[in-house]
C-alpha positions in Angstrom: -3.3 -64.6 78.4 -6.2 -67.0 77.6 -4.5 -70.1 78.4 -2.0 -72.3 80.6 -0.6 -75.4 77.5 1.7 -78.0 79.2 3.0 -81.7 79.7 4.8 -83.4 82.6 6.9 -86.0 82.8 9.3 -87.8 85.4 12.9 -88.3 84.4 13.7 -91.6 86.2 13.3 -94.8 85.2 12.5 -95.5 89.1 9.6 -97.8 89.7 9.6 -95.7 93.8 9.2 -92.4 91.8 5.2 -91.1 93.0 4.0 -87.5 93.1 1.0 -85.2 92.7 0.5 -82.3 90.1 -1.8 -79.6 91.1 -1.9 -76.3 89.0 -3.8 -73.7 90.8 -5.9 -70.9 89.2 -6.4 -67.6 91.7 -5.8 -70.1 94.9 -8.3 -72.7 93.6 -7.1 -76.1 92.4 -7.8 -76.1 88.2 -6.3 -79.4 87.5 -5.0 -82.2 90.1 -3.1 -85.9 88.7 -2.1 -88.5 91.6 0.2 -90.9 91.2 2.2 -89.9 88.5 4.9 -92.0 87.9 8.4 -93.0 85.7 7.2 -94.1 82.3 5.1 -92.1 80.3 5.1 -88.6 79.5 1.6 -87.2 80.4 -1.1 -85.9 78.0 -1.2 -82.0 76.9 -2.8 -80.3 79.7 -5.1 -76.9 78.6 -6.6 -75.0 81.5 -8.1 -71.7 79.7 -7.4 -69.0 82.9 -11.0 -66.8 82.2 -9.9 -64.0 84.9 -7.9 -65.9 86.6 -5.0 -63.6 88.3 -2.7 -65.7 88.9 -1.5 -69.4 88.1 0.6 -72.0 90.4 2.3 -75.2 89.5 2.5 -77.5 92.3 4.2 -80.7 92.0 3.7 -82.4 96.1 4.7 -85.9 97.5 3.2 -89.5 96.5 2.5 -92.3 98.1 6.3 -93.1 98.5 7.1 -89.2 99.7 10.5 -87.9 98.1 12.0 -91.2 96.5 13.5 -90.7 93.4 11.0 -88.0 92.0 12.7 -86.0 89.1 9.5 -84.4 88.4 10.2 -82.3 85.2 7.5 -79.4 83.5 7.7 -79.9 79.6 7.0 -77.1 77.4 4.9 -75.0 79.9 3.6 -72.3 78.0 1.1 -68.6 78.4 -0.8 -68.7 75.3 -2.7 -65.6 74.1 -5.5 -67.4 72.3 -7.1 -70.2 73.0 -6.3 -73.0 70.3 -9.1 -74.6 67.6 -9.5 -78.1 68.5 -8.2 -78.8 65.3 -5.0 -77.1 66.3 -4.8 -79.2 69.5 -2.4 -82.2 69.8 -3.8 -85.7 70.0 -3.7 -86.9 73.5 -1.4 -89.7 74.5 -2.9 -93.1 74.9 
């Protein structure tokens, strides 16, 4: 595969809800987002995996630990190619 495509999002309207998204390529930390909170769903994250073995989603306590965090993976998805930046979807204000 050529690529890890994905969004994030959590599914709680609770102003406590605080974690932090790590995905990992081959043990090393690829992309990292603290303090995600309730609200918005989070811009399209593409991470192109070069030889990268394997690929870890990590999704770890906030500032308020385990409160109300319905973290939730949207669309996470292998791709074989990487897309055009045409092909891309705009990113979320």
């Amino acid at each position: 595969f050529a690529a890890f495509r994905g969004q994030f999002a959590i599914d709680s309207d609770s102003p406590l809800a605080d974690v932090t998204v790590r995905i990992y390529l081959d043990d090393n930390v690829a992309f990292e987002r603290k303090n995600v909170k309730s609200g918005p769903i989070y811009p399209v994250v593409m991470l192109p995996l070069k030889d990268a073995k394997t690929i870890s989603l990590e999704v770890d306590y906030g500032d308020n630990y385990a409160t109300e965090d319905r973290f939730v993976w949207l669309d996470p998805a292998l791709l074989r190619k990487l897309p055009d930046a045409s092909t891309q979807p705009a990113s979320a204000p």
